[in-house]
VOGU-3710 file (C-alpha; in Angstrom, 3 decimals, decimal comma):
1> xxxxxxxxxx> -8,997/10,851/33,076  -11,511/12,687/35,293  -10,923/15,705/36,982  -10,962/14,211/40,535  -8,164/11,941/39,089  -6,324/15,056/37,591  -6,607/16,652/40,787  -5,532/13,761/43,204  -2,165/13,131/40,928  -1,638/16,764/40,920
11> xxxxxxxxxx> -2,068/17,259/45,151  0,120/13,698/45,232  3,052/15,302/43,561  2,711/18,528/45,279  2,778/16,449/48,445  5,724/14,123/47,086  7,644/17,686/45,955  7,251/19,186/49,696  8,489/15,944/51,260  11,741/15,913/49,016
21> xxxxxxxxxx> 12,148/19,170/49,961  12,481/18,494/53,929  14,631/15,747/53,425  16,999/17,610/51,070  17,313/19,685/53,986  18,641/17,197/56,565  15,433/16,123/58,147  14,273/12,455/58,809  12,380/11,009/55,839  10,234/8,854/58,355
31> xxxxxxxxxx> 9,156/12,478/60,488  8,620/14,475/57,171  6,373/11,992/55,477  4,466/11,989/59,005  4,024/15,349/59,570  3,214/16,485/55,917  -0,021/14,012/56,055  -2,130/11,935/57,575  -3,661/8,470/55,860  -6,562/10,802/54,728
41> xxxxxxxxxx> -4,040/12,960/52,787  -4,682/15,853/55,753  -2,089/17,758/56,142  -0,040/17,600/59,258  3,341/18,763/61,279  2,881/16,765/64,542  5,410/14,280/63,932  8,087/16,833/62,592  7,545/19,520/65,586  7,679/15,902/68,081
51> xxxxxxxxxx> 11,088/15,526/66,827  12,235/18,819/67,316  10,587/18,836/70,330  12,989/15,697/71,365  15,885/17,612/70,072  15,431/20,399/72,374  14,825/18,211/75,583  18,237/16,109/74,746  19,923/19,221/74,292  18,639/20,674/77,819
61> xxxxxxxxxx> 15,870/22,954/75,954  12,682/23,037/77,873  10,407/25,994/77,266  10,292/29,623/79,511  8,229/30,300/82,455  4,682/29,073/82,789  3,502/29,737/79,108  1,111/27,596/77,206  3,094/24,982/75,222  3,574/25,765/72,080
71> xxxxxxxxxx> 2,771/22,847/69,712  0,336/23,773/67,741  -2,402/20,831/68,123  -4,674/23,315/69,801  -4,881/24,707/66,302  -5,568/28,192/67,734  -3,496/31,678/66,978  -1,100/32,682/68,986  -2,800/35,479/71,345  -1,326/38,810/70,608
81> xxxxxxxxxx> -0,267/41,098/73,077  -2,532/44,313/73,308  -0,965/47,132/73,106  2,243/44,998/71,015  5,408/46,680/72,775  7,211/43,484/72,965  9,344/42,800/75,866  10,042/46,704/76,726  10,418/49,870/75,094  12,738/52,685/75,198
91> xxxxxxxxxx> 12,418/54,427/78,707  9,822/51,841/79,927  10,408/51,559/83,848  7,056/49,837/84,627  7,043/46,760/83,295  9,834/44,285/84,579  10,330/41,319/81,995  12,467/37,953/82,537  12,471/35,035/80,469  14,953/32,017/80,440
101> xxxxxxxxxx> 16,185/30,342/77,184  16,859/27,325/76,671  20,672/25,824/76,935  20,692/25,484/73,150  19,382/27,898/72,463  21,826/30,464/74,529  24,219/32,946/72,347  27,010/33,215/70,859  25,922/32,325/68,078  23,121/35,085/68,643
111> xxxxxxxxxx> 20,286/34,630/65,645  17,252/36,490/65,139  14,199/36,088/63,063  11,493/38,379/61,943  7,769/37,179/60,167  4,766/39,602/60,325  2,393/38,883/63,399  -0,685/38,342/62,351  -0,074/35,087/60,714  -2,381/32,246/59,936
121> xxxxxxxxxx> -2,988/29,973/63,225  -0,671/27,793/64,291  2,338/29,329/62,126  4,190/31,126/65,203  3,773/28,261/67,486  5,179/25,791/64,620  8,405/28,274/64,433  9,011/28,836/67,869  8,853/25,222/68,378  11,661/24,969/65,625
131> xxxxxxxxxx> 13,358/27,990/67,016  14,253/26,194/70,460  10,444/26,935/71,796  11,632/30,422/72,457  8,826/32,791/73,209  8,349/35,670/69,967  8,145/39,391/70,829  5,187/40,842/69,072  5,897/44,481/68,246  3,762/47,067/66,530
141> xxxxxxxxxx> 6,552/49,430/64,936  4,180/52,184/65,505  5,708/52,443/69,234  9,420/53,220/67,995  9,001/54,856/64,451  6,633/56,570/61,915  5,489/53,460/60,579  2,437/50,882/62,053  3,993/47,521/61,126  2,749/44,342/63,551
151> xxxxxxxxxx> 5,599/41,930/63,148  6,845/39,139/65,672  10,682/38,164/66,139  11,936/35,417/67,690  15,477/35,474/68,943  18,385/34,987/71,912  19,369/38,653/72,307  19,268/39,871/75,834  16,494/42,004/76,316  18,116/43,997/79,038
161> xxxxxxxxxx> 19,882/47,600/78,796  18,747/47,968/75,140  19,479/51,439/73,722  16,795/53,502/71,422  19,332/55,278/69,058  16,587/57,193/67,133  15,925/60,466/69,173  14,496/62,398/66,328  11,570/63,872/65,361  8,533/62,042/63,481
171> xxxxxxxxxx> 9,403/64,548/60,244  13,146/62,871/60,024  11,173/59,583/60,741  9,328/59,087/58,225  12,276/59,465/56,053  12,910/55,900/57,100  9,893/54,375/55,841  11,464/52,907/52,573  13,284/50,110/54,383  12,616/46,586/54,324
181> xxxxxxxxxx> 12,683/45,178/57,506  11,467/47,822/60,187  15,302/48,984/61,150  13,910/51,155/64,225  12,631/47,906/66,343  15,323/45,797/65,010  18,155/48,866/65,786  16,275/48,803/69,493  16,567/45,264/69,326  20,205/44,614/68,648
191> xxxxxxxxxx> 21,904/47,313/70,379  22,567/45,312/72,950  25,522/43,834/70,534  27,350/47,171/70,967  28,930/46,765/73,746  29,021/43,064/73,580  30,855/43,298/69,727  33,433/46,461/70,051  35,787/45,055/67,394  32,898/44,094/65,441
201> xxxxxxxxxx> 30,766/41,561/64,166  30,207/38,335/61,485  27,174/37,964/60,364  25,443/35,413/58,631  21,941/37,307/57,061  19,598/35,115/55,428  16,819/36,488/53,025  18,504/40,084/53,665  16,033/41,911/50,972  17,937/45,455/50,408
211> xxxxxxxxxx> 19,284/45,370/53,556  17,300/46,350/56,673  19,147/44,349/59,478  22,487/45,822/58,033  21,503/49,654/58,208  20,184/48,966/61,710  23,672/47,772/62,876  25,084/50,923/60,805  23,212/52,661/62,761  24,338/51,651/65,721
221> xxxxxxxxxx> 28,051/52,079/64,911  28,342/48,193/64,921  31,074/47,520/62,342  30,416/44,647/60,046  33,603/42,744/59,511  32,094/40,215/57,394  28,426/39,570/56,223  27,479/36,744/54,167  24,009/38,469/52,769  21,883/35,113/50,909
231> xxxxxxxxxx> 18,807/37,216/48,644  17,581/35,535/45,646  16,258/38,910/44,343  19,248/40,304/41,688  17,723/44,159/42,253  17,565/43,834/45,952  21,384/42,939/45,789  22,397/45,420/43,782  20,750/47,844/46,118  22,654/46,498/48,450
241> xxxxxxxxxx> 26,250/46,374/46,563  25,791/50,360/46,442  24,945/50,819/49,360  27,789/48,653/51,066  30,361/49,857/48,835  29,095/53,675/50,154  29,083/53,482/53,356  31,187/49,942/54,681  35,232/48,922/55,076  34,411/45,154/55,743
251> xxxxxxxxxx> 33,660/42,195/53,440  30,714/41,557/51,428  29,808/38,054/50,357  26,196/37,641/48,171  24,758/34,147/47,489  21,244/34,087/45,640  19,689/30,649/46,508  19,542/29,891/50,310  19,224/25,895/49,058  22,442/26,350/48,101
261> xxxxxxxxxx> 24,105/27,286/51,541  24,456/23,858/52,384  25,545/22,596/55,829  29,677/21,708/54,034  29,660/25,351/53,239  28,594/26,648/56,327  31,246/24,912/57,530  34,029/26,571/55,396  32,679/30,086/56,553  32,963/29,124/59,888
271> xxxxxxxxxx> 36,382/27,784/59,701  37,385/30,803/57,744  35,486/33,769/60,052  36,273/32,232/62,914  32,403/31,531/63,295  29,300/34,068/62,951  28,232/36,352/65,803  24,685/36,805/64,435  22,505/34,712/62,326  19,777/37,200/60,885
281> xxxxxxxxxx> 16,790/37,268/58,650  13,114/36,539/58,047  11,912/34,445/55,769  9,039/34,958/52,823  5,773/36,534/54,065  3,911/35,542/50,244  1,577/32,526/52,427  1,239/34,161/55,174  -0,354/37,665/54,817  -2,166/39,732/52,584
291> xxxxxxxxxx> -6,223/39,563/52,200  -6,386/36,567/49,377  -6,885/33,600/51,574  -6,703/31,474/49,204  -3,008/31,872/48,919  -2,548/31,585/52,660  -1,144/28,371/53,231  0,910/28,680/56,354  4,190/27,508/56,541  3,130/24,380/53,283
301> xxxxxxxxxx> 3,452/27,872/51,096  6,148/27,050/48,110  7,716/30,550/50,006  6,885/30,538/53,517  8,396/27,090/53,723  11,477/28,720/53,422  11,432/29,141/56,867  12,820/25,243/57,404  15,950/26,543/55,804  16,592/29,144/58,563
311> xxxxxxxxxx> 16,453/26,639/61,130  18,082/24,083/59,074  21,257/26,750/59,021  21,181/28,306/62,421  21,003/24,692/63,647  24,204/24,179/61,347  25,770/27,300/62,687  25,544/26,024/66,220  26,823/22,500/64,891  29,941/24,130/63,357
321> xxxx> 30,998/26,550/66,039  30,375/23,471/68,540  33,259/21,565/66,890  35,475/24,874/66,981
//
């Protein structure tokens, strides 16, 4: 067999691996065959982000403001704010920010979802079409901690009367540099939950590596009644279990393989918490940074796809506590 043979068969069940994939996750068979690839064997997502985009309009989801539409045919990166302070930042009187979700997209169930910025093109306008075409917040850690991180987040938090906890000095700050996700911005980011949350929240935290989202809400003094943490990394959980069983009173719950929280057992933890006030996490980075380019394959990356399962569960969140 020649090696453009070899090659074709091997790309074909690649191809025919990705598409199982999708479906196993609830989506249409017809729209994930379509927007996988073209008749030339190009690869595509126009047909998949056309039926989301139909989802959001039947559910009353059109996008914020003014904003360039966000469907990625233009096949151009999303233009980065410069300087990246996101929406505002602690004692920031100038600017004056507004933005109006969606219907569906509108909390409680509050969810929030972190990738690093400076992605391949369009990545972050394929998410935020999945994510109810809500608008990311591009933030350079650099303007609340030690660290220089550029990551984006896309969420429903309010953005108004946040709360910058940190109030130390850059010494005590770089003490913080070890975490995963950057738990200064996300600590600015969900304080607003303090005040919303005073008995405490549930929270659903998908790809939780050793635990960044749940020291920022430690932080904050937001108690954790339950968290169902999903990490496929056996180390990272065990950092985790120490930590939790140090320093929290609520429940713990660890599941390894996100594939296996299917949309059934969402459903029992909903029935049995009474629902999830926060859906957190960002998926796998592997195909989407880093200076080999030939590993950069977008969201097709066997990790970065992973992203399809955070919307596939938020989306079943939403479902769930809808039938509450």
């Amino acid at each position: 067999m020649s090696n453009f043979s070899t090659d074709f068969l091997r790309e074909m069940s690649e191809k025919d691996n990705k598409i199982k994939s999708l479906v196993d996750m609830g989506f249409p068979e017809d729209e994930v065959t379509g927007s996988c690839f073209d008749s030339l064997g190009g690869r595509k997502r126009a047909r998949l982000m056309e039926g989301s985009k139909k989802k959001r309009k039947r559910y009353g989801g059109a996008a914020q403001g003014n904003r360039r539409p966000l469907d990625g045919s233009h096949e151009e990166p999303m233009p980065l704010p410069n300087p990246m302070v996101g929406f505002n930042l602690p004692n920031d009187r100038l600017r004056s920010v507004t933005r109006r979700l969606p219907q569906q997209a509108i909390g409680p169930p509050f969810f929030y979802y972190e990738n690093v910025a400076l992605a391949p093109k369009g990545v972050w306008a394929t998410i935020s079409r999945f994510l109810y075409d809500i608008e990311p917040e591009f933030v350079d850690s650099k303007h609340l901690c030690a660290a220089a991180r550029k990551r984006g987040y896309i969420h429903n938090l309010p953005i108004e009367n946040r709360d910058h906890t940190r109030g130390v000095g850059k010494t005590e700050r770089f003490k913080s540099l070890g975490n995963s996700f950057q738990v200064d911005t996300v600590a600015y980011h969900l304080s607003v939950l303090k005040d919303m949350y005073p008995n405490g929240v549930n929270v659903l935290s998908l790809f939780t590596g050793i635990g960044g989202g749940e020291v920022a809400l430690h932080r904050l003094g937001i108690h954790m009644r339950t968290v169902v943490s999903v990490e496929i990394g056996e180390v990272n959980r065990r950092i985790l279990r120490g930590w939790w069983d140090q320093t929290q009173t609520g429940t713990l719950i660890e599941i390894a393989d996100v594939k296996s929280l299917t949309d059934d057992r969402i459903a029992t933890f909903v029935r049995r918490f009474g629902g999830f006030d926060l859906v957190i996490g960002g998926s796998p980075c592997n195909n989407l940074a880093g200076s080999n380019r030939h590993h950069r394959d977008g969201l097709e990356g066997e990790q970065s796809a992973l992203f399809y399962h955070y919307f596939r569960i938020v989306d079943a969140v939403k479902s769930a506590m809808g039938r509450m």
